[in-house]
N, C-alpha and C positions, 0 to 999 in steps of 0.2 A: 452390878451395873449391866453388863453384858445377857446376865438374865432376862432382865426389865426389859432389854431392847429387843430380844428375841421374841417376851410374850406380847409385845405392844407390836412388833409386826406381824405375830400370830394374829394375835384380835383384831386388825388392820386387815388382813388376809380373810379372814372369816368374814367381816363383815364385809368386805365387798365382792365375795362367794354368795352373801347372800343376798344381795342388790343383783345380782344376777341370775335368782332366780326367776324364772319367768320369762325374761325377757326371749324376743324374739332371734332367731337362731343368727341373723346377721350382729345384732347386738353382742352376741357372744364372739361370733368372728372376729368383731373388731375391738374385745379386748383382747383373747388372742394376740390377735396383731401387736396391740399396745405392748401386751405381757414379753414378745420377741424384741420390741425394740427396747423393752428394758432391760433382756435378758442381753441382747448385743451390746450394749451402753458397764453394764457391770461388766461385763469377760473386757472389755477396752481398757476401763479405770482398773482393774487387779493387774492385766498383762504388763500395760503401761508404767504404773507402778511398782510393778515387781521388777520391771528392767533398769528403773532409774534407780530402784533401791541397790540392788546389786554391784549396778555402776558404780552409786556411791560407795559401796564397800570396798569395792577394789582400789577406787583412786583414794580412796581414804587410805587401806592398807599400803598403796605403793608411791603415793605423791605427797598427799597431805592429809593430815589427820584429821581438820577441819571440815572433811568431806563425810564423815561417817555424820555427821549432820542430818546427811539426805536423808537418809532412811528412817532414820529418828523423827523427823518431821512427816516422812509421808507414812509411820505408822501413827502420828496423830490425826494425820487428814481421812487415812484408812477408818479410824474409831469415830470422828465426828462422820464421815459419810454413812457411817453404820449407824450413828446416832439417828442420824437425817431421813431414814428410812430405808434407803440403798440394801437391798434383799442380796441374799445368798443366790447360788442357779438352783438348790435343794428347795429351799422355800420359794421360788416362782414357781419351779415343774410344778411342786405340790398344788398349786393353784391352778397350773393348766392343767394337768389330770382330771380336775374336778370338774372345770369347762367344758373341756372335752367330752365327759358321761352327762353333760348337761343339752351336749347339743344333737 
């Protein structure tokens, strides 16, 4: 599963690598742009999430059991957001790198 969803946002990457050939150097700027505000949007959802998951571990280990829930849930929401398209910071760079020699 995890495969399929890395080569579906490879070929998602690729293709609009190549929609962006050509275009005019502001066009490129401002996916760039795009590409940062996605890259700032992922590092929020992981941090975010990896603090509540924690949370819930501890208060799970030291109050209630019922809390290790947390984590359990947001590695589901973690796998469907990956599902959903939600990129790695490895697989954006790789796309801005490319931009980058393109402009």
């Amino acid at each position: 599963m995890l495969l399929e969803i890395r080569r579906d946002i490879r070929r998602e990457t690729v293709a609009r690598i190549t929609r962006c050939r050509g275009m005019p150097r502001q066009a490129l700027q401002n996916r760039l742009a795009r590409l940062d505000r996605e890259s700032h949007i992922a590092r929020m959802v992981k941090a975010n999430s990896t603090s509540l998951a924690l949370a819930g571990v501890a208060v799970g280990l030291l109050v209630d059991a019922r809390w290790l829930l947390l984590p359990a849930a947001l590695i589901g929401l973690a796998l469907h957001l990956r599902r959903s398209g939600l990129r790695t910071r490895t697989e954006m760079e790789a796309e801005r790198r490319v931009l980058r020699g393109m402009s």
